[in-house]
C-alpha positions in Angstrom: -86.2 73.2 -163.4 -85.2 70.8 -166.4 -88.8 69.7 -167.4 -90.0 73.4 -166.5 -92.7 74.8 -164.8 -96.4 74.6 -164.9 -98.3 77.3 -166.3 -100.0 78.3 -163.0 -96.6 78.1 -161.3 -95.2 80.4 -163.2 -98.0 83.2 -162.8 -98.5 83.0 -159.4 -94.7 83.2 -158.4 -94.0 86.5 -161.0 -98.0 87.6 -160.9 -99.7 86.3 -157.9 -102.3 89.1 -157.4 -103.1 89.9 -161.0 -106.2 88.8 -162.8 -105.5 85.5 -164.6 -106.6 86.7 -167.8 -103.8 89.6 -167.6 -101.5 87.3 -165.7 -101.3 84.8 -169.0 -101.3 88.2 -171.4 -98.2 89.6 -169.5 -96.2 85.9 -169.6 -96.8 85.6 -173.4 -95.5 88.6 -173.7 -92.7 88.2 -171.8 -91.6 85.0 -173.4 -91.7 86.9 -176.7 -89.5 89.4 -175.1 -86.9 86.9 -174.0 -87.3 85.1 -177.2 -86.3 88.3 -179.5 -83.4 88.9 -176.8 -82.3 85.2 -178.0 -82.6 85.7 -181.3 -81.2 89.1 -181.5 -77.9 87.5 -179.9 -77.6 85.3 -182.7 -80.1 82.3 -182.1 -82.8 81.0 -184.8 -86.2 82.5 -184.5 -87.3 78.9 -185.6 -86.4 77.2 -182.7 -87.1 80.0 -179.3 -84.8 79.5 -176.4 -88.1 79.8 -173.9 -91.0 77.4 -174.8 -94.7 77.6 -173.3 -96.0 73.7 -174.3 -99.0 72.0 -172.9 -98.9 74.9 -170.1 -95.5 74.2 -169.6 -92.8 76.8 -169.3 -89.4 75.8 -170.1 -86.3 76.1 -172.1 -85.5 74.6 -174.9 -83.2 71.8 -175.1 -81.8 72.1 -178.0 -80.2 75.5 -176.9 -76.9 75.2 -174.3 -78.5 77.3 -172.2 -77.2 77.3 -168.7 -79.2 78.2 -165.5 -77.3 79.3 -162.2 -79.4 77.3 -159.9 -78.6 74.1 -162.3 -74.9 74.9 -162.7 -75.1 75.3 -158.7 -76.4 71.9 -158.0 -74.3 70.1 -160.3 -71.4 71.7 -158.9 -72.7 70.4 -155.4 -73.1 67.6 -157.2 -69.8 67.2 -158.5 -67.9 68.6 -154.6 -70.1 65.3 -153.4 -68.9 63.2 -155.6 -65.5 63.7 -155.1 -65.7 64.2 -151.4 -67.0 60.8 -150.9 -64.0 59.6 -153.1 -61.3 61.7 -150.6 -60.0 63.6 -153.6 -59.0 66.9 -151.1 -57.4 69.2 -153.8 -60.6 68.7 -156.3 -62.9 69.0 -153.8 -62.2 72.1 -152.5 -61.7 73.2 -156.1 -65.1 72.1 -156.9 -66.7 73.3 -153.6 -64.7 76.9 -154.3 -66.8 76.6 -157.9 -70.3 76.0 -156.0 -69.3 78.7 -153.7 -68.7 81.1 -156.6 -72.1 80.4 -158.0 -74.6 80.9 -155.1 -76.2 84.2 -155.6 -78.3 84.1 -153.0 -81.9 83.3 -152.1 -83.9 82.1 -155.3 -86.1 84.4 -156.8 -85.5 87.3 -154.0 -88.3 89.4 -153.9 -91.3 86.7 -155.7 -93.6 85.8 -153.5 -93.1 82.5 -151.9 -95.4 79.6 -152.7 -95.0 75.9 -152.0 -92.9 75.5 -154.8 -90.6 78.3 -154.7 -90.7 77.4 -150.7 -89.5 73.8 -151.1 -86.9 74.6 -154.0 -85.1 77.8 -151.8 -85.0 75.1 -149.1 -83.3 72.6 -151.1 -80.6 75.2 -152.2 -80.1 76.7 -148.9 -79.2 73.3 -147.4 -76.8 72.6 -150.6 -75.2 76.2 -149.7 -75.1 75.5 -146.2 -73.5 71.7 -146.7 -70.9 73.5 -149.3 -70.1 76.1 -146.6 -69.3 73.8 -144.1 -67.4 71.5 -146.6 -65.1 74.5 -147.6 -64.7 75.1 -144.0 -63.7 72.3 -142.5 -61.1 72.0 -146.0 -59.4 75.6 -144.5 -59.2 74.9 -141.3 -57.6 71.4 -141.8 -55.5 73.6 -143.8 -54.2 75.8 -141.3 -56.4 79.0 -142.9 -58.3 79.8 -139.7 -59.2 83.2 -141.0 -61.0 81.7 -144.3 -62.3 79.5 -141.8 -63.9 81.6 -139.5 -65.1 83.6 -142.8 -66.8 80.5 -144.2 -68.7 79.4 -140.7 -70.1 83.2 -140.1 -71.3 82.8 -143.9 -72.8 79.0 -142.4 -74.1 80.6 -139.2 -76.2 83.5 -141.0 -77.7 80.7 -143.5 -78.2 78.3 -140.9 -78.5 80.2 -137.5 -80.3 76.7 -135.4 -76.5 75.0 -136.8 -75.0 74.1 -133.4 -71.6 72.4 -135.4 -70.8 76.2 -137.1 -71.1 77.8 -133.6 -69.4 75.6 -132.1 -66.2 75.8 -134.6 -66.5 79.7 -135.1 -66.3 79.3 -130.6 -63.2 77.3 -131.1 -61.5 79.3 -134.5 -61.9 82.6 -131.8 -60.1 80.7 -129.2 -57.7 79.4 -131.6 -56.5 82.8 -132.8 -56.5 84.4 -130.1 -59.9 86.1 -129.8 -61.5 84.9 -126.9 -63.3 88.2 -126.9 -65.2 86.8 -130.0 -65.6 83.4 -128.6 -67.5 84.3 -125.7 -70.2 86.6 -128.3 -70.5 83.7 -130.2 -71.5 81.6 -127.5 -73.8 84.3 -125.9 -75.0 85.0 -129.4 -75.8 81.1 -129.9 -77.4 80.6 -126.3 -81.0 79.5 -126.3 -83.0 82.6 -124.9 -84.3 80.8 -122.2 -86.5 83.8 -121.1 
């Protein structure tokens, strides 16, 4: 986050069932860790890379330090942008760049409070909108087969996403895999049982 994290956000995401007392032991030392990774690549011990002020955790500005979740959402940011503005070639470009950076769920493995909850939301729905962007580009396209790729990727995110189905049912009809478009539509079926 660009203004950082509380204190007690922090611990109970990375240490959520240790004692408090130990909990704020292990994050000062693990900012002193990162901080003599930073400064053993080069950066000035006077001005640390991660700060812990007014029991907030952040990075320091000063420092061009880029975050994958922020390079993500400006990216999504960016595709947006130029969506809304029909520029097709950059769009797809910068929707391709989005693509590229999504590694997954945040913080895989933390446990999940209301914070880390609401933020994997957020990105899942950026992923998912990107997803369907770049889908809907290569299919207009004529690239069916990146197509169907891209709404199996959107389907798994998002399996309630009746649109994704619904195109991955018509790409298998398409391309001659009726086969496939039948599973997809069994597979999307409400269980009604």
């Amino acid at each position: 986050e660009p203004d950082g994290l509380s204190r007690e956000q922090v611990l109970s995401v990375l240490w959520p069932d240790t004692d408090p007392t130990a909990a704020a032991n292990r994050l000062h030392h693990t900012l002193h860790l990162v901080r003599g990774i930073f400064v053993g690549a080069g950066l000035s011990k006077a001005a640390p890379v991660a700060l812990l002020e007014a029991d907030t955790v952040r990075l320091n500005p000063i420092h061009a330090v880029d975050v994958d979740v922020r390079s993500f959402s400006r990216c999504v940011a960016g595709a947006r942008g130029l969506a809304n503005a029909a520029g097709t070639t950059s769009t797809e470009a910068a929707l391709q760049q989005a693509l590229a950076l999504y590694r997954g769920e945040l913080a895989q493995g933390c446990p999940v409070d209301e914070w880390l909850s609401g933020r994997r939301e957020g990105l899942r729905v950026e992923f998912a909108w990107v997803l369907d962007r770049l889908a809907e580009h290569k299919r207009k396209a004529g690239d069916d087969e990146a197509a169907i790729g891209l709404y199996q990727r959107l389907v798994d995110t998002d399996p309630g996403n009746e649109l994704a189905h619904r195109s991955l049912m018509e790409l298998y009809a398409a391309t001659d895999h009726p086969e496939r478009a039948i599973q997809r539509a069994a597979a999307a079926a409400p269980d009604w049982s």
